[in-house]
C-alpha positions in Angstrom: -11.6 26.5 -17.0 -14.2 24.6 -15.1 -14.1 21.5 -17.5 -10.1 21.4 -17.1 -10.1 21.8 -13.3 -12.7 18.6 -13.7 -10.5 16.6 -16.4 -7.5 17.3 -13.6 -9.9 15.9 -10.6 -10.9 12.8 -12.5 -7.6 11.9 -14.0 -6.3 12.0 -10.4 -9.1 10.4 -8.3 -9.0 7.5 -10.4 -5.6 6.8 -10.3 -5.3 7.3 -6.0 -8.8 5.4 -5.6 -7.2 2.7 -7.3 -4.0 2.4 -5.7 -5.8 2.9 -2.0 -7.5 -0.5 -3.2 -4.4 -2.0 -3.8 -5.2 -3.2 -7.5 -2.6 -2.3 -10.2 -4.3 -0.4 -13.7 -4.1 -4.1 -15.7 -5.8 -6.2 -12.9 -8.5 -3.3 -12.6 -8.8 -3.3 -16.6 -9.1 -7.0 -16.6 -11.4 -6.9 -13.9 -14.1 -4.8 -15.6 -13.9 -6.9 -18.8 -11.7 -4.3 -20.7 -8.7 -4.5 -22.4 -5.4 -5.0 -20.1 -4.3 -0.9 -20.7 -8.2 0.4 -20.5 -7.7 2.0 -17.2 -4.0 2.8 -17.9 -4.9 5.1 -21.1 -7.0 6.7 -18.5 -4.8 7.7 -15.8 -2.8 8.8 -18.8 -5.1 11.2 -20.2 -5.6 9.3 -23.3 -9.1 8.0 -22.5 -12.2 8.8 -20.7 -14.1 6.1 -19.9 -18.2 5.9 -21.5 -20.5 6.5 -18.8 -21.4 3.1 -17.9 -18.1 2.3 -18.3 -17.4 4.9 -15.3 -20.3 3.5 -13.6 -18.6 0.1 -13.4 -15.4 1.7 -12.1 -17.3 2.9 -9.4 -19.2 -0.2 -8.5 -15.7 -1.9 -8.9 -14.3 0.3 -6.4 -17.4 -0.2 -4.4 -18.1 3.5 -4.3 -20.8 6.0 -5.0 -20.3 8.7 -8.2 -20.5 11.2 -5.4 -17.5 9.8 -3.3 -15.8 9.8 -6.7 -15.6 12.8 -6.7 -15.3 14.3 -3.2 -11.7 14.7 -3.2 -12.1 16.0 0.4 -13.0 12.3 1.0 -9.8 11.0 1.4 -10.6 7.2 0.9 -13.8 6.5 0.3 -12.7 2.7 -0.2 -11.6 2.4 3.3 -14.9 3.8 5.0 -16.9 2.0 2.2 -15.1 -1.2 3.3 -15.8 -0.2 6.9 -19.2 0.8 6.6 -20.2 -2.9 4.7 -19.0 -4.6 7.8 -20.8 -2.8 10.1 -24.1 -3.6 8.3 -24.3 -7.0 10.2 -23.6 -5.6 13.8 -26.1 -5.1 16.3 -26.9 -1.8 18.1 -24.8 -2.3 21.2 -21.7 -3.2 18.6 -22.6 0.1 17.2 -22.5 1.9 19.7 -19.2 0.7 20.9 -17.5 1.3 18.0 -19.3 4.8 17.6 -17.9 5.5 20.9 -14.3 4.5 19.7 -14.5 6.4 17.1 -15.6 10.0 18.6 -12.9 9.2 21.1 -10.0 9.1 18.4 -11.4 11.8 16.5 -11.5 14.1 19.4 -7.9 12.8 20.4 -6.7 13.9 16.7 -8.1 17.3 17.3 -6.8 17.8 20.6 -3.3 17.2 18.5 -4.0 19.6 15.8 -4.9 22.0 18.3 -1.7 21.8 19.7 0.7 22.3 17.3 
């Protein structure tokens, strides 16, 4: 039951990982050198990819294997995306958007709280 639960997680993940990048299943395929339906038979259950070949899929979506499949990790692309340009910032950029940050988060739970 494990191994179907698993099958159901990766099908899924794949497909909402790449539509949060904004890439449609051919331009992905394309992109990692594979044939135009590769990532289509895929998301349709007809595939799985090799492991390198789900390795590349990762990089692609410039994610770890972990963050693949942390489905409590809503969009890793994003916060990938986000956390690559803060690599160049210095500390007192940091800090300010740090500080941003805690102060939305604690806004959004302040509005869960209250309904």
């Amino acid at each position: 039951m494990l191994y179907d639960e698993s099958e159901k997680l990766f099908f899924k993940r794949l497909s909402q990982l790449r539509i949060q990048k904004g890439v449609s299943a051919r331009d992905m395929s394309l992109s990692l050198g594979q044939n135009a339906n590769y990532i289509n038979l895929i998301e349709n259950k007809h595939n799985f990819p090799s492991l390198s070949g789900f390795f590349y899929i990762c990089e692609y979506l410039g994610i770890s294997l972990s963050e693949f499949f942390n489905d409590e990790m809503t969009n890793p692309v994003k916060i990938a995306e986000l956390l690559n340009s803060f690599q160049n910032l210095n500390d007192d950029l940091l800090n300010h958007f740090i500080s941003i940050a805690n102060a939305i988060s604690q806004n959004i739970d302040k509005k869960e709280d209250s309904q």
